[in-house]
PQR file of N, CA, C, O and H, with PARSE charges and radii, in Angstrom:
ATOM      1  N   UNK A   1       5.461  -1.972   6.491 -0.4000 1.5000
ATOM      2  CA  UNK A   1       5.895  -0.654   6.123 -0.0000 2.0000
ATOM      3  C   UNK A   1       6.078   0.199   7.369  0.5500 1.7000
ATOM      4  O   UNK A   1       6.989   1.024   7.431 -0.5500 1.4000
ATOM      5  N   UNK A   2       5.220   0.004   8.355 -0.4000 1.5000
ATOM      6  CA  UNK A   2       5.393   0.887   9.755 -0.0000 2.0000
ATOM      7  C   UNK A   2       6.525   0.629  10.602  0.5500 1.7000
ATOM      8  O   UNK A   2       6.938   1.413  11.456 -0.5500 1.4000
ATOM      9  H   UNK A   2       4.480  -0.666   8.305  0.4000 1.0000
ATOM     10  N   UNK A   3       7.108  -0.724  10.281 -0.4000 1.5000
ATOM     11  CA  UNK A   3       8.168  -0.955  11.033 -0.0000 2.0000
ATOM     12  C   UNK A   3       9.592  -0.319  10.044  0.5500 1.7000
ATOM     13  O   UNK A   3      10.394   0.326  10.719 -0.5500 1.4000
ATOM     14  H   UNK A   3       6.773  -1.361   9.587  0.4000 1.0000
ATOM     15  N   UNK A   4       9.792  -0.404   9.156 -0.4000 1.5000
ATOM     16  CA  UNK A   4      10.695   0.463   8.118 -0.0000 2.0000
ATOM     17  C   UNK A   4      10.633   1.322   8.226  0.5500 1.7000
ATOM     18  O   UNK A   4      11.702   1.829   8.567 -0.5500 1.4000
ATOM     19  H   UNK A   4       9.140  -0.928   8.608  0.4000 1.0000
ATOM     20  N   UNK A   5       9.605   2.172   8.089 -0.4000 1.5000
ATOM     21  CA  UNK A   5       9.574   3.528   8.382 -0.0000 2.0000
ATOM     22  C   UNK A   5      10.225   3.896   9.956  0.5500 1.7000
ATOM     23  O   UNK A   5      10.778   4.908  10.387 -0.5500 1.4000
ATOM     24  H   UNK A   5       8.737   1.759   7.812  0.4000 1.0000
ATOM     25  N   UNK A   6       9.943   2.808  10.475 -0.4000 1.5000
ATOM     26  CA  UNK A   6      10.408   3.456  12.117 -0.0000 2.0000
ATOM     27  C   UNK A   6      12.032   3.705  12.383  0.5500 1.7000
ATOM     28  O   UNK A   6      12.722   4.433  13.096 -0.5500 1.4000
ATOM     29  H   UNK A   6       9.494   1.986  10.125  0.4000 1.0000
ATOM     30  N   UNK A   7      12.173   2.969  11.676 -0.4000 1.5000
ATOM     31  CA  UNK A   7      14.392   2.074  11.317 -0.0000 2.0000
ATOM     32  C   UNK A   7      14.770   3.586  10.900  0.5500 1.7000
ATOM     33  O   UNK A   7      14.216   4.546  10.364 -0.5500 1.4000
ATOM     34  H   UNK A   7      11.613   2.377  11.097  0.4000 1.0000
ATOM     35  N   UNK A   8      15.991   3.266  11.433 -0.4000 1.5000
ATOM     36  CA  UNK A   8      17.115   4.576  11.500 -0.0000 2.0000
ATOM     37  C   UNK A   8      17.458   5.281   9.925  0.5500 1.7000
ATOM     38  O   UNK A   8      17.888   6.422   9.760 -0.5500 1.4000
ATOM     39  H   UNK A   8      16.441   2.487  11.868  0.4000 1.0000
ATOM     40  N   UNK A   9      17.169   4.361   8.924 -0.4000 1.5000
ATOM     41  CA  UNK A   9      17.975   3.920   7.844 -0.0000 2.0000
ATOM     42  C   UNK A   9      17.102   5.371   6.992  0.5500 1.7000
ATOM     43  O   UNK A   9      17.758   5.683   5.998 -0.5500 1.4000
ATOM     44  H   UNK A   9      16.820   3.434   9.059  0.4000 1.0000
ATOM     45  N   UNK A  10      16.301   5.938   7.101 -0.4000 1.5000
ATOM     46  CA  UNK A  10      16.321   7.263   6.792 -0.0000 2.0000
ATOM     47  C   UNK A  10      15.631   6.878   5.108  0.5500 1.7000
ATOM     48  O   UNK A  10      16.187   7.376   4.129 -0.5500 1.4000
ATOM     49  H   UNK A  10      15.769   5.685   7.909  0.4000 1.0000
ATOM     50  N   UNK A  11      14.838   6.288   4.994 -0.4000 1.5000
ATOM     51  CA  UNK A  11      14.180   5.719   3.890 -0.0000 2.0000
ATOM     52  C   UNK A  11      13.335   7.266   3.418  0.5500 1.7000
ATOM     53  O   UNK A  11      12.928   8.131   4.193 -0.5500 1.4000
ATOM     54  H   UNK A  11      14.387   5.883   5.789  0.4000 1.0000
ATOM     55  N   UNK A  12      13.269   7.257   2.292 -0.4000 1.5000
ATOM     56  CA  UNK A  12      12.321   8.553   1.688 -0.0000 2.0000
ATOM     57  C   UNK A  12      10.712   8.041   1.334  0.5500 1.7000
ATOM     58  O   UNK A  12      10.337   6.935   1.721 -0.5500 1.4000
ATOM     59  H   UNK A  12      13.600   6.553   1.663  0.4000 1.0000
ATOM     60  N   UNK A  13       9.889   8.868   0.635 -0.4000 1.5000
ATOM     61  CA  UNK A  13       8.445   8.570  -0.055 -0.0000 2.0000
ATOM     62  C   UNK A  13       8.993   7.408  -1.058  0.5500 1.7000
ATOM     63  O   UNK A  13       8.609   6.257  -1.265 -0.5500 1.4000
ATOM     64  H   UNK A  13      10.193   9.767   0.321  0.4000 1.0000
ATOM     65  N   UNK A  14       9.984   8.147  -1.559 -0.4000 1.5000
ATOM     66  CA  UNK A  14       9.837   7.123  -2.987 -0.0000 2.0000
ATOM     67  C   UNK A  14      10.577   5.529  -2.620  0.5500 1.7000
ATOM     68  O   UNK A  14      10.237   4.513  -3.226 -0.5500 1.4000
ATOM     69  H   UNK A  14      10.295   9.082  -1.391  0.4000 1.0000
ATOM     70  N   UNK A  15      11.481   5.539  -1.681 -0.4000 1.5000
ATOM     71  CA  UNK A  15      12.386   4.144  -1.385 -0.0000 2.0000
ATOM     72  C   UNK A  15      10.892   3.485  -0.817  0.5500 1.7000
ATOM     73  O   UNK A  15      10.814   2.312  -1.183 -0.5500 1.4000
ATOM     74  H   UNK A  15      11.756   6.364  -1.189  0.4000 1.0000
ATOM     75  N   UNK A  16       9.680   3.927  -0.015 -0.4000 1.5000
ATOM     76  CA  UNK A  16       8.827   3.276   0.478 -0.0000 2.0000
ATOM     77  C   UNK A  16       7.502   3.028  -0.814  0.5500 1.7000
ATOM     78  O   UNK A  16       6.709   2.088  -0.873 -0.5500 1.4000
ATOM     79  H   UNK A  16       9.744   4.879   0.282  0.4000 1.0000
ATOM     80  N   UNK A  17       7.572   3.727  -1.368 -0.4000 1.5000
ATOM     81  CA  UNK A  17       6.589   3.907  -2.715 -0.0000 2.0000
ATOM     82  C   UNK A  17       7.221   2.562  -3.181  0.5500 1.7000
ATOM     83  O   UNK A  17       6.644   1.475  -3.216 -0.5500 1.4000
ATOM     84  H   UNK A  17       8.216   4.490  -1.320  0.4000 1.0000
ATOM     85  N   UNK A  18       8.447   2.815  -3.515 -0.4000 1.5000
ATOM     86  CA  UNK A  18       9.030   1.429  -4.475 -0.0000 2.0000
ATOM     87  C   UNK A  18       9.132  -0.003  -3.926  0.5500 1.7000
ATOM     88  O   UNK A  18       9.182  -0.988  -4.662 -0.5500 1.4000
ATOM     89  H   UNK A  18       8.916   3.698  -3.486  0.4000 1.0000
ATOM     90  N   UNK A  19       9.169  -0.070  -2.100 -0.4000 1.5000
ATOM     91  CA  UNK A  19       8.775  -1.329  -1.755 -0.0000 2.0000
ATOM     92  C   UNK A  19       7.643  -1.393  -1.982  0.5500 1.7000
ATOM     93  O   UNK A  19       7.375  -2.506  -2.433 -0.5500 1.4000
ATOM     94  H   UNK A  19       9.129   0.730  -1.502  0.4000 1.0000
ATOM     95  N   UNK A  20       6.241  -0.342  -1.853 -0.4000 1.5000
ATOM     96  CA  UNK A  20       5.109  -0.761  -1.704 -0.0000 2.0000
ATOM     97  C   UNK A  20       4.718  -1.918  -3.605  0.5500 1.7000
ATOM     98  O   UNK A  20       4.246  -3.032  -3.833 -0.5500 1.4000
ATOM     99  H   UNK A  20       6.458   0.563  -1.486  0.4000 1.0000
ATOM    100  N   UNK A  21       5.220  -0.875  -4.400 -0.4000 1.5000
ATOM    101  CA  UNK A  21       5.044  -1.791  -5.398 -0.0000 2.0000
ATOM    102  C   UNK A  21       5.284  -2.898  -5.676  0.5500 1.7000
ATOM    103  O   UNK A  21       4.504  -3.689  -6.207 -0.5500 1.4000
ATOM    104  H   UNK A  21       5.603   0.030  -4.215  0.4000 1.0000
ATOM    105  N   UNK A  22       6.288  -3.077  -5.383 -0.4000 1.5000
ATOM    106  CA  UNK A  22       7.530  -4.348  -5.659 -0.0000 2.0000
ATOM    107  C   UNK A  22       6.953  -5.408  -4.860  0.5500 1.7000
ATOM    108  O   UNK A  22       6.610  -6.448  -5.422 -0.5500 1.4000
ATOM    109  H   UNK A  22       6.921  -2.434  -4.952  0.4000 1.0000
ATOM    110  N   UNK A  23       6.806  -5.262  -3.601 -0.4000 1.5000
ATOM    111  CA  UNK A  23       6.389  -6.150  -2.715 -0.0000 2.0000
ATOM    112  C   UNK A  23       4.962  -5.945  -1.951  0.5500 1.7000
ATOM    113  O   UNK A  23       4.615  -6.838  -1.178 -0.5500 1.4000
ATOM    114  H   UNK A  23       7.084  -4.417  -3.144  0.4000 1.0000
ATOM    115  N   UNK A  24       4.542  -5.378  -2.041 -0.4000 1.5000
ATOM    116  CA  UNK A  24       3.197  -5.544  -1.734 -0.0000 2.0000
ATOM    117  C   UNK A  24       1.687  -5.330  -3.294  0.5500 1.7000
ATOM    118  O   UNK A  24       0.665  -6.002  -3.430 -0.5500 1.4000
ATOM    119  H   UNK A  24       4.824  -4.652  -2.669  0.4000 1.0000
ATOM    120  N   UNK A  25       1.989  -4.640  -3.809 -0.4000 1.5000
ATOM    121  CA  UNK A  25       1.678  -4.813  -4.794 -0.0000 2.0000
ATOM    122  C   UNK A  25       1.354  -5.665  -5.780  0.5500 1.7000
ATOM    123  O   UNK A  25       0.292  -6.231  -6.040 -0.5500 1.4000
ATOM    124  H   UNK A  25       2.820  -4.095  -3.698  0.4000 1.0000
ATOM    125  N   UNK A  26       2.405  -5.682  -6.294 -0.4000 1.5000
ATOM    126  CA  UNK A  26       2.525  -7.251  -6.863 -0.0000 2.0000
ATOM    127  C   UNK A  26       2.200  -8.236  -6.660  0.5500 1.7000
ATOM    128  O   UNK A  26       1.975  -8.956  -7.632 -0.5500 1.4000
ATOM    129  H   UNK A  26       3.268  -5.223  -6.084  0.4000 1.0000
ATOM    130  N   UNK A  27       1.998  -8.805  -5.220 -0.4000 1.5000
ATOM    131  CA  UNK A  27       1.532  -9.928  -4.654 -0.0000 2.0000
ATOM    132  C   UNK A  27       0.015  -9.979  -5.310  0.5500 1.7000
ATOM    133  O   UNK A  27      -0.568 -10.794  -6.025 -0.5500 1.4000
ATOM    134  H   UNK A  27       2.181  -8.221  -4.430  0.4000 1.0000
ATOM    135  N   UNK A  28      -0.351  -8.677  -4.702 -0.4000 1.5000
ATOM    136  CA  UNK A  28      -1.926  -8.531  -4.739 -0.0000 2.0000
ATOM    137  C   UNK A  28      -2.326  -8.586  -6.663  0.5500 1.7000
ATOM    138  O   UNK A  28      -3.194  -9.262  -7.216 -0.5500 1.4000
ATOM    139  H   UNK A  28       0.122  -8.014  -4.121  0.4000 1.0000
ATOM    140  N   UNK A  29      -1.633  -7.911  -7.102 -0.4000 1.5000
ATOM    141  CA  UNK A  29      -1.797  -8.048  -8.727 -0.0000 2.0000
ATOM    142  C   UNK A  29      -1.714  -9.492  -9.106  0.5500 1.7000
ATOM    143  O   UNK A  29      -2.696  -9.958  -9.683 -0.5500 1.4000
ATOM    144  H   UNK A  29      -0.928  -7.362  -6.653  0.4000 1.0000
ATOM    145  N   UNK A  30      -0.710 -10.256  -8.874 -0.4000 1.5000
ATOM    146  CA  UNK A  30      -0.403 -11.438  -8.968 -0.0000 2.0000
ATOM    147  C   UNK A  30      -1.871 -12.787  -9.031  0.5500 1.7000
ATOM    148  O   UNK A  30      -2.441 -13.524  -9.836 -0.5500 1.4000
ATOM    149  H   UNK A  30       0.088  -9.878  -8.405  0.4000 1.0000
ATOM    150  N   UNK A  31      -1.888 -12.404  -7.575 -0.4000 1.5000
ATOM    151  CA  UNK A  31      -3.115 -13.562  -7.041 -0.0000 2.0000
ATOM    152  C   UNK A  31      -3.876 -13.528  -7.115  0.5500 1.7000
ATOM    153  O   UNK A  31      -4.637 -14.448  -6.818 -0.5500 1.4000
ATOM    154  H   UNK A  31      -1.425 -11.805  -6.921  0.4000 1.0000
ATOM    155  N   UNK A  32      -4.374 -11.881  -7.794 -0.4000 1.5000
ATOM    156  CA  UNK A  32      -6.136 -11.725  -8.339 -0.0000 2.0000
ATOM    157  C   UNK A  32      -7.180 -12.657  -8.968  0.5500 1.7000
ATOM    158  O   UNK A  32      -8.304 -13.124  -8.789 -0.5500 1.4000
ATOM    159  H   UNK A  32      -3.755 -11.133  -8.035  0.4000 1.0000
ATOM    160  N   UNK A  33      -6.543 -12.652  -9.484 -0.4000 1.5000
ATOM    161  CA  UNK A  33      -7.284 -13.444 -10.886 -0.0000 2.0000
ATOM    162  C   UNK A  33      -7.629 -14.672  -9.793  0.5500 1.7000
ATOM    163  O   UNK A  33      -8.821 -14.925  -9.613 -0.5500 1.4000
ATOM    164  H   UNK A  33      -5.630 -12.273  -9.630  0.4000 1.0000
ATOM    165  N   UNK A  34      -6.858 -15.258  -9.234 -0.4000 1.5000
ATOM    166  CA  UNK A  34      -7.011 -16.917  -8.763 -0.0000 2.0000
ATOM    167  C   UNK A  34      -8.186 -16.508  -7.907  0.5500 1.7000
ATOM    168  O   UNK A  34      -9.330 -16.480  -8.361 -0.5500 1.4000
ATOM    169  H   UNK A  34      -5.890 -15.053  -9.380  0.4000 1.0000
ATOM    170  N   UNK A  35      -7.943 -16.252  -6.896 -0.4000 1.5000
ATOM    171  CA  UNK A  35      -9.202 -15.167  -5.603 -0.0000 2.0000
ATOM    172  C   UNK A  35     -10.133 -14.537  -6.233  0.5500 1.7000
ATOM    173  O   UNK A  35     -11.190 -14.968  -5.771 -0.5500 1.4000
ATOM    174  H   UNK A  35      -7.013 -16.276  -6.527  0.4000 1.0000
ATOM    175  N   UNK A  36     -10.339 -13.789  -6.997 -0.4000 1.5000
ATOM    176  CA  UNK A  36     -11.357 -12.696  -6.844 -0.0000 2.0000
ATOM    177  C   UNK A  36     -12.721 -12.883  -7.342  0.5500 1.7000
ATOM    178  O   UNK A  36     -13.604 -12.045  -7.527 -0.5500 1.4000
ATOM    179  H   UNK A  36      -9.481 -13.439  -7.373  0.4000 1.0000
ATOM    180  N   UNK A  37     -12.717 -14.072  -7.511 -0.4000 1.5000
ATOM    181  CA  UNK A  37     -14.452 -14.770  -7.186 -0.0000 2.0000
ATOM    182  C   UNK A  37     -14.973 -15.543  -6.088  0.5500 1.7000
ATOM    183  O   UNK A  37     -16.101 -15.993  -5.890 -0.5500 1.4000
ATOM    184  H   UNK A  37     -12.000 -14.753  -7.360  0.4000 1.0000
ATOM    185  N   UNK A  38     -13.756 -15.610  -5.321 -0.4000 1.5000
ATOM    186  CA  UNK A  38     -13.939 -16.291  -3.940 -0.0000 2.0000
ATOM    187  C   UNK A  38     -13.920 -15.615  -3.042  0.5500 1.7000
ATOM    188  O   UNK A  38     -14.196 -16.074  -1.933 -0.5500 1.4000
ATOM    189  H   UNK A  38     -12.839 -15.245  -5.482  0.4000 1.0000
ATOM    190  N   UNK A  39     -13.526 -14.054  -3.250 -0.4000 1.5000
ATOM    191  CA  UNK A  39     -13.048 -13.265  -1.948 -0.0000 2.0000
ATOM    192  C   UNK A  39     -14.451 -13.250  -1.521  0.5500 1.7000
ATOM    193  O   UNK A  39     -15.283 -13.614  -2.352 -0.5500 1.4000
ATOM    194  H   UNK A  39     -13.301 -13.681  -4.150  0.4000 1.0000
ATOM    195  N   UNK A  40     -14.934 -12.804  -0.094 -0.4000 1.5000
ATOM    196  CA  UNK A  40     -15.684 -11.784   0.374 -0.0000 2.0000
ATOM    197  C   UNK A  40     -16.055 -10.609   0.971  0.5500 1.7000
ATOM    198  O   UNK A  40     -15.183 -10.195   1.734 -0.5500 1.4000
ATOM    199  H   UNK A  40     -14.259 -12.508   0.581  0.4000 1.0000
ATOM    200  N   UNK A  41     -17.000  -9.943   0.905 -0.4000 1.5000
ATOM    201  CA  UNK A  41     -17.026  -8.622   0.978 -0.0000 2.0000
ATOM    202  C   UNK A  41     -16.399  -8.131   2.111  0.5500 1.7000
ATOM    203  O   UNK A  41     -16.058  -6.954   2.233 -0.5500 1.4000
ATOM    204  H   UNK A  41     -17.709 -10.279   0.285  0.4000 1.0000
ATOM    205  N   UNK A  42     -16.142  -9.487   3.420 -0.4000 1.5000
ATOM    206  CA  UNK A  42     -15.112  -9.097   4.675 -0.0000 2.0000
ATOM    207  C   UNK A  42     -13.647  -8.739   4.159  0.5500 1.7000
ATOM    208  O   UNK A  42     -13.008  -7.755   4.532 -0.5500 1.4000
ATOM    209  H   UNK A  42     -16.419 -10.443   3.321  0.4000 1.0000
ATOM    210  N   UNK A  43     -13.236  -9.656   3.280 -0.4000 1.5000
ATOM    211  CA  UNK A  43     -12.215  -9.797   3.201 -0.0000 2.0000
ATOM    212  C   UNK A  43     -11.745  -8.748   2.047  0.5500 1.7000
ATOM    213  O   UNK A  43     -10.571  -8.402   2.181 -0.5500 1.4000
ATOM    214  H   UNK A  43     -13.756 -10.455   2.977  0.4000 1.0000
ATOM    215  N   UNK A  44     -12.432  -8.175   0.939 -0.4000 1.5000
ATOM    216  CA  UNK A  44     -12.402  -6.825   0.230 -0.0000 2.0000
ATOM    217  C   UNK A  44     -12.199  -6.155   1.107  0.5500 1.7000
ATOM    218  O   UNK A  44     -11.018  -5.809   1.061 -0.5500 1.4000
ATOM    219  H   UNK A  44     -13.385  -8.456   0.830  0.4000 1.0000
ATOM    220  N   UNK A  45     -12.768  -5.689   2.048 -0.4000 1.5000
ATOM    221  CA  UNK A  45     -12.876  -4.158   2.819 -0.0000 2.0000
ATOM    222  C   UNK A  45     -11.439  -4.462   3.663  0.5500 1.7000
ATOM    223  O   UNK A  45     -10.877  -3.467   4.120 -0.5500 1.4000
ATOM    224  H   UNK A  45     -13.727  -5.970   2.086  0.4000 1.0000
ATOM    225  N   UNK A  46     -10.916  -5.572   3.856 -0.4000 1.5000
ATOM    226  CA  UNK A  46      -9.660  -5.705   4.554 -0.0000 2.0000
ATOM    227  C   UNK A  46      -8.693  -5.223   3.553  0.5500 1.7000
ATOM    228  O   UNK A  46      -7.913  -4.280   3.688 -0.5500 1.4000
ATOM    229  H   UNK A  46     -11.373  -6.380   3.485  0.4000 1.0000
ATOM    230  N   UNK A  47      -8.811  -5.826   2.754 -0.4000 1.5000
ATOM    231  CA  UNK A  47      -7.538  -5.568   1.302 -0.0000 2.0000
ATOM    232  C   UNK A  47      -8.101  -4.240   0.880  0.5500 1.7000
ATOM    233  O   UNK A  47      -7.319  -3.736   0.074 -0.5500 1.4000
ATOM    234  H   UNK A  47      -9.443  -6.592   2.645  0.4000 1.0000
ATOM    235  N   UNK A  48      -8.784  -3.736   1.022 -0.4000 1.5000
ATOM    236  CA  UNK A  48      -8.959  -2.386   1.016 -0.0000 2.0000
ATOM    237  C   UNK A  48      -8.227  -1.321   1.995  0.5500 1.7000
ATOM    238  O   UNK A  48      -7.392  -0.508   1.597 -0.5500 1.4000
ATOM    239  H   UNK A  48      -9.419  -4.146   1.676  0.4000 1.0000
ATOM    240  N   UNK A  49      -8.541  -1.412   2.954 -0.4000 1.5000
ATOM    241  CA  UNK A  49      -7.974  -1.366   4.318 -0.0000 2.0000
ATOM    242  C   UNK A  49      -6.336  -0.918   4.471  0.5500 1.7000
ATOM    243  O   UNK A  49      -5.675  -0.003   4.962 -0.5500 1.4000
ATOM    244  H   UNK A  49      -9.219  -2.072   3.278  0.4000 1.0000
ATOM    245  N   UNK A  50      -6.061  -2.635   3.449 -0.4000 1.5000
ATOM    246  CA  UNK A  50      -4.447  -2.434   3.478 -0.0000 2.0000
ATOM    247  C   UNK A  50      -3.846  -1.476   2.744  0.5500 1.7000
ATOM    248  O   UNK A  50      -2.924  -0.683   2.932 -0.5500 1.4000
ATOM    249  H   UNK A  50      -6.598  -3.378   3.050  0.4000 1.0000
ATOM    250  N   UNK A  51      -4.615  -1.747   1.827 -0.4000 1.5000
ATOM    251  CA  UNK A  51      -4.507  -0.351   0.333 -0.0000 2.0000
ATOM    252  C   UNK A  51      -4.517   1.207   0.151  0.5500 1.7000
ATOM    253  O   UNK A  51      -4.106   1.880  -0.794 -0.5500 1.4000
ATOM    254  H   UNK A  51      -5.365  -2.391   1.674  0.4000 1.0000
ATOM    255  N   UNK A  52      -5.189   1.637   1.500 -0.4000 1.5000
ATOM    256  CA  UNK A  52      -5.250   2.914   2.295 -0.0000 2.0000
ATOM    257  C   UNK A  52      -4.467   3.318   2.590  0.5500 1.7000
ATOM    258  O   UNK A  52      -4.113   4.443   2.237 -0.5500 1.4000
ATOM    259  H   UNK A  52      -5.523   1.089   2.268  0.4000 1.0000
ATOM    260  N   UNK A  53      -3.608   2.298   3.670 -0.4000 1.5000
ATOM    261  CA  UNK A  53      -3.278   2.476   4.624 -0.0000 2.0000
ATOM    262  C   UNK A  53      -1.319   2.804   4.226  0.5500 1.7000
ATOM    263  O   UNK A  53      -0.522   3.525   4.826 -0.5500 1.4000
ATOM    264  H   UNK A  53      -3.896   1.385   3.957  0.4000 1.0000
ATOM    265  N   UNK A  54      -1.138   1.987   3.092 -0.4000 1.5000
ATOM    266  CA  UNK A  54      -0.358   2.310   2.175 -0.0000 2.0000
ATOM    267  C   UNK A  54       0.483   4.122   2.398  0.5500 1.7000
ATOM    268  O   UNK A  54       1.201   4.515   3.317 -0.5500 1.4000
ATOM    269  H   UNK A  54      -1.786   1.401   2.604  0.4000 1.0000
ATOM    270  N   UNK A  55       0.021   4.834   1.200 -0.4000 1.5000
ATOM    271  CA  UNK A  55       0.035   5.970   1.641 -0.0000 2.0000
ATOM    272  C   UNK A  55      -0.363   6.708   2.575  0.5500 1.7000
ATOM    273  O   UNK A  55      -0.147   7.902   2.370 -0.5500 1.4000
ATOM    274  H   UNK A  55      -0.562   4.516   0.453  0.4000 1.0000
ATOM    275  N   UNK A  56      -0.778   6.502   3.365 -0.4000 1.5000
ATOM    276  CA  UNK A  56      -0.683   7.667   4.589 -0.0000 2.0000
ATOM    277  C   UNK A  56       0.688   7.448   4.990  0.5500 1.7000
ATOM    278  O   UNK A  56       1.492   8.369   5.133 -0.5500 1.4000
ATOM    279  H   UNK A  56      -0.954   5.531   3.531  0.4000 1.0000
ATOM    280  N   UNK A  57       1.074   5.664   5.255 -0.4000 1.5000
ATOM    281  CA  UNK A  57       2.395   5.807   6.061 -0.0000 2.0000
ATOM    282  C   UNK A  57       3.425   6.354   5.126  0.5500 1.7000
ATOM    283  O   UNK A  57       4.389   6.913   5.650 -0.5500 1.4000
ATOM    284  H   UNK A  57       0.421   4.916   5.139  0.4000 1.0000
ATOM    285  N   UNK A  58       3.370   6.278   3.808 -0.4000 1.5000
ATOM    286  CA  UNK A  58       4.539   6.673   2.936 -0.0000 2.0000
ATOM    287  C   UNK A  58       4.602   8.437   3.335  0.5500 1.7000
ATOM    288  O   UNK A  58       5.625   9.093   3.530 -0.5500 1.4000
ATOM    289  H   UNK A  58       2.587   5.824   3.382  0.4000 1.0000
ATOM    290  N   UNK A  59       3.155   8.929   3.377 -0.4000 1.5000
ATOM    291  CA  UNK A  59       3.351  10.338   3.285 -0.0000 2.0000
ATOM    292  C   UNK A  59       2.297  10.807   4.124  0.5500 1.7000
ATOM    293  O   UNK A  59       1.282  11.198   3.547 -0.5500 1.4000
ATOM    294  H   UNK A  59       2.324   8.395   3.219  0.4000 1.0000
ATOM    295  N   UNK A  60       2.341  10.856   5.716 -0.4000 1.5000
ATOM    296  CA  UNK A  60       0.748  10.938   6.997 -0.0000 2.0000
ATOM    297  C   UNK A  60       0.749  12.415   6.827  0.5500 1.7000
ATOM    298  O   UNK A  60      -0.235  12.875   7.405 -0.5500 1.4000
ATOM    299  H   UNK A  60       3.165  10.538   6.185  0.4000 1.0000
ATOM    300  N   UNK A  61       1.907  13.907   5.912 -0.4000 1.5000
ATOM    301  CA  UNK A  61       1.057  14.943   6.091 -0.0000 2.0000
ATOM    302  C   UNK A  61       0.387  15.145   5.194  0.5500 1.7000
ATOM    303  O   UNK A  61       0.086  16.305   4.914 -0.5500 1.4000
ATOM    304  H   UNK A  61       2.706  13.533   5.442  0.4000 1.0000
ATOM    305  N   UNK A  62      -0.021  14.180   4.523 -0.4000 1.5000
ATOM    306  CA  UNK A  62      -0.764  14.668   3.323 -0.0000 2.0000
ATOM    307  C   UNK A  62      -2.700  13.622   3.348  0.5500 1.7000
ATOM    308  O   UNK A  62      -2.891  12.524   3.870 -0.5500 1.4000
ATOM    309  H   UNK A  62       0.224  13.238   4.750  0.4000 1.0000
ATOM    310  N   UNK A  63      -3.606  14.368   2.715 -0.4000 1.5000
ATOM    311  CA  UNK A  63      -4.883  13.558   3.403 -0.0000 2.0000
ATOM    312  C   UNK A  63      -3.977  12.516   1.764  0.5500 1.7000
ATOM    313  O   UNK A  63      -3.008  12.766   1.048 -0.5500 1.4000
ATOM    314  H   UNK A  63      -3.451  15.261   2.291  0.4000 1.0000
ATOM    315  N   UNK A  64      -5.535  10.740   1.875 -0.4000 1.5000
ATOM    316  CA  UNK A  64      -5.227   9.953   1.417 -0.0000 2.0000
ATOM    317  C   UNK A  64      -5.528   9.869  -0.621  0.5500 1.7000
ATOM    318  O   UNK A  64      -5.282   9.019  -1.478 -0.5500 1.4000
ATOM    319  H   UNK A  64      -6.322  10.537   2.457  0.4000 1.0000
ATOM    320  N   UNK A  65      -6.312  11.573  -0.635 -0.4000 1.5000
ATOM    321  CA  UNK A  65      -6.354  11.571  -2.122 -0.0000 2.0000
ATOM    322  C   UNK A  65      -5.354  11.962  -2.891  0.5500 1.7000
ATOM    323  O   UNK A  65      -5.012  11.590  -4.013 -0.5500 1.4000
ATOM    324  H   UNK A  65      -6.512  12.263   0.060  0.4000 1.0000
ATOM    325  N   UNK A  66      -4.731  13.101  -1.851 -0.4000 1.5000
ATOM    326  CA  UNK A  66      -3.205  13.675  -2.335 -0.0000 2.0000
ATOM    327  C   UNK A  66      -2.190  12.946  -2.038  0.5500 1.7000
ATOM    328  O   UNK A  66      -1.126  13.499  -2.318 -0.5500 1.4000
ATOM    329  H   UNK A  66      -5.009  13.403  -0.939  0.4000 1.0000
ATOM    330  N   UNK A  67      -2.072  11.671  -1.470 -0.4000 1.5000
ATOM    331  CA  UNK A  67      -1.508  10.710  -1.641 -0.0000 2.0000
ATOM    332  C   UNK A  67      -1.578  10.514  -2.711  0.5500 1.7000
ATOM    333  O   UNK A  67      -0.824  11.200  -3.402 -0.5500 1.4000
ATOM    334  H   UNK A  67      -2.936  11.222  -1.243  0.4000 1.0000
ATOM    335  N   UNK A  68      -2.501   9.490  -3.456 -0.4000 1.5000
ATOM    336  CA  UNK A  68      -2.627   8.819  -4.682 -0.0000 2.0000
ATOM    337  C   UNK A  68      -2.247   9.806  -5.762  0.5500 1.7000
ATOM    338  O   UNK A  68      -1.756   9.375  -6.805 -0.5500 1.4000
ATOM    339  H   UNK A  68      -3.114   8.933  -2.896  0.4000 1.0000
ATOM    340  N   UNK A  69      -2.458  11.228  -5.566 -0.4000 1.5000
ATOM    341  CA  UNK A  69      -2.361  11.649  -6.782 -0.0000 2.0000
ATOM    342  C   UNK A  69      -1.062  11.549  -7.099  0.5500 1.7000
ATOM    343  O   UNK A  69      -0.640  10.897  -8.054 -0.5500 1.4000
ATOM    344  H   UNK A  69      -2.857  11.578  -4.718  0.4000 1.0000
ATOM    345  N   UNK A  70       0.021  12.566  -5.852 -0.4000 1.5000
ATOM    346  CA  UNK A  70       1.353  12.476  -5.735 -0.0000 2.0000
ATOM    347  C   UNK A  70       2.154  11.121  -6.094  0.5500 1.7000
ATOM    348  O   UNK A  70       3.203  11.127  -6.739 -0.5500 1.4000
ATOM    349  H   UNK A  70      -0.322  13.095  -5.076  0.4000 1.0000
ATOM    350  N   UNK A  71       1.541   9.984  -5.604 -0.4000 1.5000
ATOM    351  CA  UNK A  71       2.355   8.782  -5.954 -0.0000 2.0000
ATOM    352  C   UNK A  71       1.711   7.741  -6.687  0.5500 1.7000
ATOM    353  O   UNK A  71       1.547   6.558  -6.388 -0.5500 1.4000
ATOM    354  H   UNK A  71       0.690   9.979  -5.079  0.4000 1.0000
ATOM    355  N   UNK A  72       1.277   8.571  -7.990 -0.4000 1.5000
ATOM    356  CA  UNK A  72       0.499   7.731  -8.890 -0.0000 2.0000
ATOM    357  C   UNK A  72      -0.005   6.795  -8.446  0.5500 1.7000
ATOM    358  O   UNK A  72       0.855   5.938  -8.650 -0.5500 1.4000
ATOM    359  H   UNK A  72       1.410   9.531  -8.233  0.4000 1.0000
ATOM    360  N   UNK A  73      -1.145   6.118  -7.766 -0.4000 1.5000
ATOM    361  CA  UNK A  73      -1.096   4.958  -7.128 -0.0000 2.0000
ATOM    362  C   UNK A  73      -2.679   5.221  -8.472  0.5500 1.7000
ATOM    363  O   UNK A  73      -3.504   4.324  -8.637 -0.5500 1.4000
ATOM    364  H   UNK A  73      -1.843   6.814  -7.600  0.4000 1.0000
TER
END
């Protein structure tokens, strides 16, 4: 997402909101079930991590709760 955002191509909240779903999202919805008795607590706080990190880049003037609220997450 940080490298898109950087591209000329003038992408908005929502064109980046809608990759985040589509493609990052989904993955993670997807493969739950198979993983999520194997994950560990390293590897939660990473996929956590990623999950943060999400909205700020879609929207960095806003803190990360008014993120979620704004883009239903």
């Amino acid at each position: 997402m940080r490298r898109l955002k950087r591209t000329s191509i003038g992408a908005n909240a929502k064109c980046f909101m809608t990759f985040h779903v589509a493609d990052i999202l989904s993955v993670i919805t997807y493969v739950a079930p198979a993983w999520a008795s194997l994950i560990t607590d390293s590897s939660k706080d990473d996929l956590e991590s990623i999950q943060k990190q999400a909205p700020i880049i879609i929207n960095p003037n806003r803190c990360y709760k008014e993120n979620l609220s704004e883009l239903l997450l």
